[in-house]
Residue frames as a rotation matrix with the C-alpha (Angstrom) as fourth column:
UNK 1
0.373 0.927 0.035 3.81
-0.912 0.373 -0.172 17.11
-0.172 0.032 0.985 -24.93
UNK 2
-0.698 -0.685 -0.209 4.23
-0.694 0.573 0.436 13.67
-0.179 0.449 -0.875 -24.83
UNK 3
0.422 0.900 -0.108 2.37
-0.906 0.420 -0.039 10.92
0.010 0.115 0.993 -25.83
UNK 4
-0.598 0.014 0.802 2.39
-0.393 0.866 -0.308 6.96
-0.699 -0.499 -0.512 -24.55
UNK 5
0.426 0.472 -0.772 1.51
-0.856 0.486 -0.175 4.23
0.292 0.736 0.611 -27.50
UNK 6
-0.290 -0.082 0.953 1.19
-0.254 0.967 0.006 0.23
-0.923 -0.240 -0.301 -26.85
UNK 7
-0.186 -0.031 -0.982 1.56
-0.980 0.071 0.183 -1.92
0.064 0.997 -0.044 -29.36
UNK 8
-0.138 -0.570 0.810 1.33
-0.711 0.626 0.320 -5.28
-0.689 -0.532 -0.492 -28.17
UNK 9
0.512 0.723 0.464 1.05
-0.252 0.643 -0.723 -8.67
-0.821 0.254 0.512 -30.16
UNK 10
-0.347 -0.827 0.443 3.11
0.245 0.376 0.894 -10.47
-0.905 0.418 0.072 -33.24
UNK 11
0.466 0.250 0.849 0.73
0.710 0.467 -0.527 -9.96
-0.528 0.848 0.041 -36.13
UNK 12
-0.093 -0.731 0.676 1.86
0.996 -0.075 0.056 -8.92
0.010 0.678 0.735 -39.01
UNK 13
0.859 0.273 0.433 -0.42
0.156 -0.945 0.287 -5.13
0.487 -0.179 -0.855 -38.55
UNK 14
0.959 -0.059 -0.276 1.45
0.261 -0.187 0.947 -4.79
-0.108 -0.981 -0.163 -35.55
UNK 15
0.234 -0.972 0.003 4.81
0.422 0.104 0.901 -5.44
-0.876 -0.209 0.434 -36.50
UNK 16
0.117 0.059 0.991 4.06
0.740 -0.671 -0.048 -3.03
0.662 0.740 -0.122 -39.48
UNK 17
0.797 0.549 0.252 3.06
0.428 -0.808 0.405 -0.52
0.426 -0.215 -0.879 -37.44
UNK 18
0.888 -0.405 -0.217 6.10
0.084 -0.322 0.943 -0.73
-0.452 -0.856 -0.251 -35.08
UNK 19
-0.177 -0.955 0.239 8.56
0.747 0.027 0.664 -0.82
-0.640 0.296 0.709 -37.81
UNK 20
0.218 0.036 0.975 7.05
0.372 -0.927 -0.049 2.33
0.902 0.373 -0.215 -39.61
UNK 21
0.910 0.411 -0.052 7.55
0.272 -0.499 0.823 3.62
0.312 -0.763 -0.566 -36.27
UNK 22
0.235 -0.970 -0.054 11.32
0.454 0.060 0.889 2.57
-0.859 -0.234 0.455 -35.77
UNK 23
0.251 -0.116 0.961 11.47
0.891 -0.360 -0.276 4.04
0.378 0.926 0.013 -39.54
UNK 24
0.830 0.477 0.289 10.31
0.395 -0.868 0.300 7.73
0.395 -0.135 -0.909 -38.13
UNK 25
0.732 -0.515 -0.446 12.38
0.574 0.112 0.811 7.01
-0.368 -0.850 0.377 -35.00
UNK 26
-0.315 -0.949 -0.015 15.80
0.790 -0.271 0.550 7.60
-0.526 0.161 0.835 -37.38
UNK 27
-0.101 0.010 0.995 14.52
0.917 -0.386 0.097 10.23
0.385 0.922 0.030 -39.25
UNK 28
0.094 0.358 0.929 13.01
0.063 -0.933 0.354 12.12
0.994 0.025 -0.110 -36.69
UNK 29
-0.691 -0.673 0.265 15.08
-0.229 -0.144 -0.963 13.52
0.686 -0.726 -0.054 -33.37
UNK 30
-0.484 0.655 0.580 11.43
-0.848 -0.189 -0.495 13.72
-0.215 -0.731 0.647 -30.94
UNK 31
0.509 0.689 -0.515 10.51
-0.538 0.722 0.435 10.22
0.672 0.056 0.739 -31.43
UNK 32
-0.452 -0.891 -0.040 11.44
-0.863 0.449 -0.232 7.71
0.224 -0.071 -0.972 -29.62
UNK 33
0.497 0.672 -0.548 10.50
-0.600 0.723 0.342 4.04
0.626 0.159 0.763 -29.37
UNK 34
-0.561 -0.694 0.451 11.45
-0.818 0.382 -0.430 1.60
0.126 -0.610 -0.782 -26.55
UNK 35
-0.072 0.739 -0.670 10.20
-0.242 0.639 0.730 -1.70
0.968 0.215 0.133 -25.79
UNK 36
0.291 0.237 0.927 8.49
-0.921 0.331 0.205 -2.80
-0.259 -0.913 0.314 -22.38
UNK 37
-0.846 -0.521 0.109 10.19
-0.529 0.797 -0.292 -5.80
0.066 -0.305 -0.950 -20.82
UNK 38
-0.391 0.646 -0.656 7.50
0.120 0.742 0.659 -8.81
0.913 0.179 -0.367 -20.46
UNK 39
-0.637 -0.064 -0.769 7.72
0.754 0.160 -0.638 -8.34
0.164 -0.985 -0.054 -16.89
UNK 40
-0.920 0.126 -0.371 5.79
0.044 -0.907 -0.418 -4.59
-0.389 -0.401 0.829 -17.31
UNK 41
-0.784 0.485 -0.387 3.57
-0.413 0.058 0.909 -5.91
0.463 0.873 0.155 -19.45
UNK 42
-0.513 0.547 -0.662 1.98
0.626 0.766 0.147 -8.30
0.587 -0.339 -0.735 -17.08
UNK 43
-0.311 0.688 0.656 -0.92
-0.312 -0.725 0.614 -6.81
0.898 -0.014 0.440 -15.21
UNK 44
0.686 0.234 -0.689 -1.24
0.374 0.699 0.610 -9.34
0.625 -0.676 0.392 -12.48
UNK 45
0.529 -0.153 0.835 -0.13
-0.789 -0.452 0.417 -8.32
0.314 -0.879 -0.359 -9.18
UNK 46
-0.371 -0.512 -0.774 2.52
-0.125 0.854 -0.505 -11.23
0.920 -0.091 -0.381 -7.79
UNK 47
0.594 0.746 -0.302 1.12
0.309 0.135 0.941 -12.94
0.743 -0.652 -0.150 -4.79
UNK 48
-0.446 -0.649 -0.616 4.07
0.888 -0.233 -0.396 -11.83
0.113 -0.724 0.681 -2.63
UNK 49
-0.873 0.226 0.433 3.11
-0.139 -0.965 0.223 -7.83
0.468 0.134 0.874 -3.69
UNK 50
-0.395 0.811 0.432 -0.29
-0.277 -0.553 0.786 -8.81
0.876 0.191 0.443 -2.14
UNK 51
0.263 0.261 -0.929 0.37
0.869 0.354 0.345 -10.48
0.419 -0.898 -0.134 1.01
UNK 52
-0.711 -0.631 -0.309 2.16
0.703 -0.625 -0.341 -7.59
0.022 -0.459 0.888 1.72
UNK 53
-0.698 0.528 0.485 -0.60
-0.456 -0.849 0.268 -4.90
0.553 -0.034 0.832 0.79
UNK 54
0.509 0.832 -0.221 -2.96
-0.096 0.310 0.946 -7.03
0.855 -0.460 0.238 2.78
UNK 55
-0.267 -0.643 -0.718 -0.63
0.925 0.038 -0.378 -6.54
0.271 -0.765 0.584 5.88
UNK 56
-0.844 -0.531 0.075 -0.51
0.516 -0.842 -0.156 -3.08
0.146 -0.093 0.985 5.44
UNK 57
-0.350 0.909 0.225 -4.28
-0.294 -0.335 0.895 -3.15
0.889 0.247 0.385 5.31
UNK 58
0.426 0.387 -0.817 -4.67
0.432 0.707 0.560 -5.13
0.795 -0.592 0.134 8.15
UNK 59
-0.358 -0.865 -0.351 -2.38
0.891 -0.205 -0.405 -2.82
0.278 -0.458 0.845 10.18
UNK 60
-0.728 0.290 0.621 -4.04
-0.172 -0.954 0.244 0.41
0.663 0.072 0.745 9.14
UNK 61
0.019 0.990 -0.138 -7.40
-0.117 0.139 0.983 -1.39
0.993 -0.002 0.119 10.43
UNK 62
0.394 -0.187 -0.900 -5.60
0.867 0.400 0.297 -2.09
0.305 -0.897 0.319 13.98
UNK 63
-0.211 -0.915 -0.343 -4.17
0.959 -0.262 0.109 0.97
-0.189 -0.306 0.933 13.77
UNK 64
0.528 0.754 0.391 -6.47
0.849 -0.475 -0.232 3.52
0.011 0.454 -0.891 12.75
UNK 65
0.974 -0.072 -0.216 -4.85
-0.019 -0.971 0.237 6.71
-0.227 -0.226 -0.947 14.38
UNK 66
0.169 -0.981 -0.098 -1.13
0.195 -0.064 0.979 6.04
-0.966 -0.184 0.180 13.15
UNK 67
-0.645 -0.761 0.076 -1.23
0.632 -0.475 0.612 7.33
-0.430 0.443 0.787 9.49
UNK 68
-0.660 0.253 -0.707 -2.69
-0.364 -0.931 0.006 10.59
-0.657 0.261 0.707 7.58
UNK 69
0.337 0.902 -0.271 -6.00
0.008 -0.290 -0.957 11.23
-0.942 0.320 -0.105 5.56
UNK 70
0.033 -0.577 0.816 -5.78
0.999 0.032 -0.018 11.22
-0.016 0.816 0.578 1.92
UNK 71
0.751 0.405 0.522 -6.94
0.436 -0.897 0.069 14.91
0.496 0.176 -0.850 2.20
UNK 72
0.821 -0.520 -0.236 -4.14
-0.144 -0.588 0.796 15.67
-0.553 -0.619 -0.557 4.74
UNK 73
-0.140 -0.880 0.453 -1.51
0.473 0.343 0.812 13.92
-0.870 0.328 0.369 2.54
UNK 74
0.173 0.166 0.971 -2.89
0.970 0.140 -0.196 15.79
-0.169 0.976 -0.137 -0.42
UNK 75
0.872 0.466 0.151 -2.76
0.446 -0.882 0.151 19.22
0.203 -0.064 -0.977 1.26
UNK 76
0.062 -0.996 0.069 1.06
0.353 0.086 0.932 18.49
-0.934 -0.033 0.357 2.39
UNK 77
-0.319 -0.810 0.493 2.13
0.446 0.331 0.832 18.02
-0.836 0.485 0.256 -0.89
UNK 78
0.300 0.700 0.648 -0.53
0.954 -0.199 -0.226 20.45
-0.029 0.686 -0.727 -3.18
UNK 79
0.869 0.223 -0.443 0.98
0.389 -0.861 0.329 23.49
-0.308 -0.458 -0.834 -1.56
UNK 80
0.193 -0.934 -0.299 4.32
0.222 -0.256 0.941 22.91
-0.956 -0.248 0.158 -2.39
């Protein structure tokens, strides 16, 4: 089982919280604690990353019969 905690922000809570955490960390072997880079943090999409999916959209739409259903790509890869 694992489990996925964000912490973000400077205040002081916070930076309690994450140093009782790094506490645990040494004490106990099944923790661990890592920090996300700024870069993963950011939610925004870079405008390069969307010309590019708007290509690929624009392709599909000219192209209708060159790639697979989600249902056909889901049935590929459910079976295995």
């Amino acid at each position: 089982m694992t489990y996925t905690v964000r912490i973000s922000g400077n205040s002081p809570q916070a930076l309690s919280i994450i140093n009782m955490l790094k506490a645990f960390q040494k004490e106990f072997d099944y923790i661990n604690i890592s920090e996300d880079s700024d870069d993963y943090q950011n939610d925004e999409l870079s405008p390069e990353f969307l010309e590019e999916l708007d290509k690929r959209a624009e392709y599909m739409e000219t192209h209708p019969n060159e790639g697979k259903s989600w249902d056909e790509v889901k049935k590929k890869y459910s079976s295995k």
